[in-house]
Residue, then its C-alpha position, 0 to 999 in steps of 0.5 A: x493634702x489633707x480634707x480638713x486642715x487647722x483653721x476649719x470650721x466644721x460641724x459634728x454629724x454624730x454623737x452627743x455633739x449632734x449639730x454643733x459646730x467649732x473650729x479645728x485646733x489641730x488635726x492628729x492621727x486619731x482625731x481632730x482638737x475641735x475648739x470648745x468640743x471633748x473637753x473632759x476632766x482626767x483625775x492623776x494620782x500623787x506621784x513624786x512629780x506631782x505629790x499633791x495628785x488632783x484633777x485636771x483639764x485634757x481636750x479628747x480628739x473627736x474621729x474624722x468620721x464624725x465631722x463634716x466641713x462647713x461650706x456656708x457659715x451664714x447657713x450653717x451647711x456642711x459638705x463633704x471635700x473632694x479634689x480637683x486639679x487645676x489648669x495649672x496642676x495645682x490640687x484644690x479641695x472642693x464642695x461636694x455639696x456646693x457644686x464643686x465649688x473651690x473652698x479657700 
């Protein structure tokens, strides 16, 4: 089970991005596609694919290191994730900040 998955929202702890918060698109291995965050512009050279060359749009992966989880959207607060194991042997994420409190 992975910290953060697809769907979360999260918020940005360091770099340029400081304090914004965005929800994950999708989790790679270098990164995390964090809606509205790394958006960059990469120039291509003409090639036979493609004679014209130009420019176009990428979205660049932002590290796991650099976001935290948000536990609390009305706040804004963030939280780092940890594990617990139920009764029943299921293993859940929780808050480590909100108490450990269950994240759905």
């Amino acid at each position: 089970m992975a910290r953060i998955i697809k769907g979360d929202i999260v918020k940005l702890i360091s770099g340029p991005n400081k304090g914004t918060t965005g929800k994950v698109l999708a989790v790679k291995a270098e990164g995390l596609l964090i809606e509205g965050i790394g958006q960059k512009h990469r120039h291509t050279k003409p090639s036979t694919l493609n004679p014209r060359g130009g420019s176009k749009d990428i979205h660049v992966p932002v590290p796991h290191h650099k976001v935290a989880l948000v536990v609390d959207e009305k706040t804004g607060k963030a939280s780092r994730v940890g594990y617990k194991v139920n009764a029943d042997g299921t293993k859940v994420r929780t808050a480590r900040q909100a108490n450990n409190k269950e994240i759905k």
